[in-house]
N, C-alpha and C positions, 0 to 999 in steps of 0.2 A: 192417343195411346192405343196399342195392340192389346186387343181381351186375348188371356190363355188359360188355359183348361191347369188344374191343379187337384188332383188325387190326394184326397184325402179321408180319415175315416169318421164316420158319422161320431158325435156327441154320445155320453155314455146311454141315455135316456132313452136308445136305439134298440130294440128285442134285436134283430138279426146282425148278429156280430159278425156274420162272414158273409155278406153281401159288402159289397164299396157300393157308391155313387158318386159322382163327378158332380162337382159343382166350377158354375161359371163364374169366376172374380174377374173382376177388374183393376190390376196391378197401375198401381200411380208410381211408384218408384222403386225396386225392389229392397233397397236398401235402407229405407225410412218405415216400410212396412212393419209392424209391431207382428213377432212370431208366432204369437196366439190371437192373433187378431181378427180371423175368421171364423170361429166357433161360435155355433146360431144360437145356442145355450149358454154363451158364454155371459157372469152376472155383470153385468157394467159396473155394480159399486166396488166389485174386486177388480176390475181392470186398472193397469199403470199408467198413471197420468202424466208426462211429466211435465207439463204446463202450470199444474199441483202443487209439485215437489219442486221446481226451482226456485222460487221465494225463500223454502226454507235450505236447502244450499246453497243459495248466494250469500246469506245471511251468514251460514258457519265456515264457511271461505274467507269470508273478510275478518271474522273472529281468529280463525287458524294466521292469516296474514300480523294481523296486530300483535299477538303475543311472539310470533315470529322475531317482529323487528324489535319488540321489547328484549324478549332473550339475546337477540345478537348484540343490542346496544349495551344490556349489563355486561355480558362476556368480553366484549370490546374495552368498558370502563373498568373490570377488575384487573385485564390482562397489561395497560396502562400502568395500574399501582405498583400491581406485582414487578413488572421492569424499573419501575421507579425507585422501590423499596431494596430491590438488587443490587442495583445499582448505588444507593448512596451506601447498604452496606459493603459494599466488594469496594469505595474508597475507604470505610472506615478500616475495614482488615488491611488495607493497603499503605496507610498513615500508621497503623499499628505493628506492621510487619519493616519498616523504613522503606517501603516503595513507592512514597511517593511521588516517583518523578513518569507514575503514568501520563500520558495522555489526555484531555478533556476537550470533544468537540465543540465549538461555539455556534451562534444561531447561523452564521455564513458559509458554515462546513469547516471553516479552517481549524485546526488546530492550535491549541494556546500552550504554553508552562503553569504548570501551578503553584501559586504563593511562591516566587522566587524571592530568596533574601537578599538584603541589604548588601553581600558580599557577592553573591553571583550578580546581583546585577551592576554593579561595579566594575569585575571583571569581563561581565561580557560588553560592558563600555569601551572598556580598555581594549581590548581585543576589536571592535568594530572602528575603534582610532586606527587601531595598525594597519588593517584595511587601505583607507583611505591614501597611504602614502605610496607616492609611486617610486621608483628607481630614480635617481637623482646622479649622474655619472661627473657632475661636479662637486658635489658632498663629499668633504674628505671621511665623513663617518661612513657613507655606503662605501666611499672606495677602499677604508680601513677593514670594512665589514667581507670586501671580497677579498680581499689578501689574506683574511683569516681563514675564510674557509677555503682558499689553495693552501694553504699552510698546515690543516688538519687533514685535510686531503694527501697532503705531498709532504709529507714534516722533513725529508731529507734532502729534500728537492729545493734548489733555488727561487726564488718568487721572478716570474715574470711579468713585464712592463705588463697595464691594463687593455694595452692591445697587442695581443698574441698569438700566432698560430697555436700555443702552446694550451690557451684555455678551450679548444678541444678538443685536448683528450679527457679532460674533463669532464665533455658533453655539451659544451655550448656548441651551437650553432656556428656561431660567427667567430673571426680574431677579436669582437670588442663583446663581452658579457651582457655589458648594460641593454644589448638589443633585445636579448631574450626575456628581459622582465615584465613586458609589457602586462600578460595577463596576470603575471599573481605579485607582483610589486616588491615591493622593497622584503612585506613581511616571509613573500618566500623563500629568499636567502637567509633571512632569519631563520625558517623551519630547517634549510640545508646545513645551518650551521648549529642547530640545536639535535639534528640527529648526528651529525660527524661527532659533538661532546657527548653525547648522553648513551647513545649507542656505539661507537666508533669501529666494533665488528662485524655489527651488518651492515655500516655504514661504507666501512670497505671493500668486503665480500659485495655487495650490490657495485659499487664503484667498479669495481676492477673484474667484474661478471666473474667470479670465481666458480660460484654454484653452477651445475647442470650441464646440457648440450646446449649452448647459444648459437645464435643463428649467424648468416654470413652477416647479417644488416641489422643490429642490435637499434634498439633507441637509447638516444643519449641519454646520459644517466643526468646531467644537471639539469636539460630543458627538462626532461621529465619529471623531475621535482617541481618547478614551476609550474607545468602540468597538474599535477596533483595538489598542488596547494591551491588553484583556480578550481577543481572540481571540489572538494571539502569547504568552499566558499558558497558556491552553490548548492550542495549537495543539503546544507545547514542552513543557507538560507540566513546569512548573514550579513547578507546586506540592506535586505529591505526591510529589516528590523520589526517583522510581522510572526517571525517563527510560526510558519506555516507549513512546515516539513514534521511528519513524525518523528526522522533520525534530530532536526534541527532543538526540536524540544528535550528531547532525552538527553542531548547533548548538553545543552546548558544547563542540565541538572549536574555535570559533573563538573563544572564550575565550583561546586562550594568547596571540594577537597582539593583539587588541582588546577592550580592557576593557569599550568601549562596545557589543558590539557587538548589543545586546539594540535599543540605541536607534537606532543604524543601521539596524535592522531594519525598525525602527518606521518611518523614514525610508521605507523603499524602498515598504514596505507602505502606506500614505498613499498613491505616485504611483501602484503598481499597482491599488489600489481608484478611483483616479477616474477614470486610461484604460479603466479595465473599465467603470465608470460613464458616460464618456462614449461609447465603442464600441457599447454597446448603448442609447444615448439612453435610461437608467431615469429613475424620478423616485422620491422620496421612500419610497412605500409596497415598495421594491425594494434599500431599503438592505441587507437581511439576506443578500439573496440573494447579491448582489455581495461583498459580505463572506465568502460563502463561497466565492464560487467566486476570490478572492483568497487564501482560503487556499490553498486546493488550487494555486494557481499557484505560491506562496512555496512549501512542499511539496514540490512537485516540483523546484524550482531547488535547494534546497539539498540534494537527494539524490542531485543530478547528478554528484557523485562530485570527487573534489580542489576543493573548494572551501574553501582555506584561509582569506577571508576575506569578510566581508559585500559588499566592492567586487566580489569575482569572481562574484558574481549576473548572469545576463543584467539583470535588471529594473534596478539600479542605475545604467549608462547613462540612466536615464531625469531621475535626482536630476541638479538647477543650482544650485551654491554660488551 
């Protein structure tokens, strides 16, 4: 290392205040140098040791560390109770208010119902039988069942043969109906034939596109109910008998009042896909789309919390017996 010269002024012990002298150090590091550490007077039992002092702050470092992790572990165990304690009161006001058909997560994320009775779970038996039955085009009861609902459809109108040019204007697809059942089965002309009785003024007004500006290339009105009774199968989550959807849970809670209320559903979902269809002037190649974003509306309404019945939907105002 280079010695350099450092100006400095003598110790107080010094008579002549206004003379300097240079003294010559010898710098080891300038940055490890202790500030006052060249003063020839300087007492060594008051000099800074810190060789001294790090025993005793290593020592209250690890004190400050311990009560650290103690505090953070109480705060952590209170803040646990406290959501806990919340929690089971916000079901007790919830069982006390009739809302109980909240929600309850389980250990695998899914979602459950809670305490379903003896009669919703019945009916949502019955309702997962209808399911299972597909379009049967030698069944005189399915083929009894589509002449009904050309008949509520057309009441002035002659019934034509089961294969027809005639059952698309309808909306079927095809001259033979039975083609288009494949996704929602036997139960979705059931739905088509429970909105033509229940509702039969928006059952028509949709039928016969009355409302709005409709586009050159409409979708047909019957496959699209089949359409829609396959996405409320999903949407609920009713086949893999897990009710692992939040709408799917809510939903079976209005099982105990309304037995129908799968096809009420079916109802409201029909008006809110064609105001959707109409609001955004779509056309045909945009049915899917709309379909989805119909679920996502139905979705969100029934998760709105006390909705004890298909009718307290906002979208249901929208249904004309």
């Amino acid at each position: 290392m280079a010695s350099k010269a450092i100006k400095r002024r003598p110790c107080s012990s010094e008579t002549d205040k206004t003379s300097e002298k240079r003294m010559e150090t010898t710098v080891s590091h300038p940055i490890t140098e202790p500030l006052l550490g060249n003063c020839v007077h300087e007492d060594k039992s008051k000099r800074y040791d810190p060789a001294a002092r790090s025993g005793f702050w290593d020592g209250r470092r690890q004190e400050c560390v311990r009560w650290a992790q103690l505090l953070s572990t109480f705060i952590a165990q209170s803040a646990r109770k406290t959501v806990n304690v919340l929690s089971q009161f916000g079901s007790l006001i919830a069982r006390l208010f009739g809302c109980s058909s909240a929600p309850q997560s389980s250990q695998n994320g899914q979602t459950v119902p809670l305490n379903l009775s003896p009669l919703q779970v019945e009916r949502l038996r019955l309702l997962r039988q209808r399911l299972d039955v597909p379009y049967d085009c030698s069944s005189v009861k399915h083929q009894d069942a589509l002449k009904e609902l050309w008949r509520l459809a057309y009441p002035n109108r002659q019934l034509p043969p089961l294969k027809s040019d005639l059952w698309k204007e309808m909306g079927w697809q095809n001259s033979d109906p039975s083609t288009d059942f494949r996704a929602g089965g036997f139960m979705s002309l059931e739905n088509l034939i429970y909105f033509a009785r229940n509702y039969p003024d928006s059952f028509h007004r949709l039928l016969h596109k009355e409302e709005g500006k409709r586009a050159e290339w409409e979708y047909p009105f019957a496959a699209g109910g089949v359409n829609i009774s396959y996405m409320l199968v999903q949407m609920l989550d009713l086949q893999s008998g897990k009710m692992s959807t939040k709408a799917g849970v809510h939903f079976v809670q209005l099982l105990e009042d309304d037995e129908a209320a799968f096809d009420n559903l079916f109802c409201v979902a029909f008006q809110v896909l064609d105001a959707q269809w109409l609001a955004r002037k779509a056309s045909y190649m945009e049915f899917n789309e709309i379909l989805k974003s119909t679920r996502v509306q139905l979705e969100k309404e029934l998760s709105m919390g006390c909705i004890s019945s298909v009718q307290d939907l906002p979208s249901f105002r929208m249904l004309k017996r």
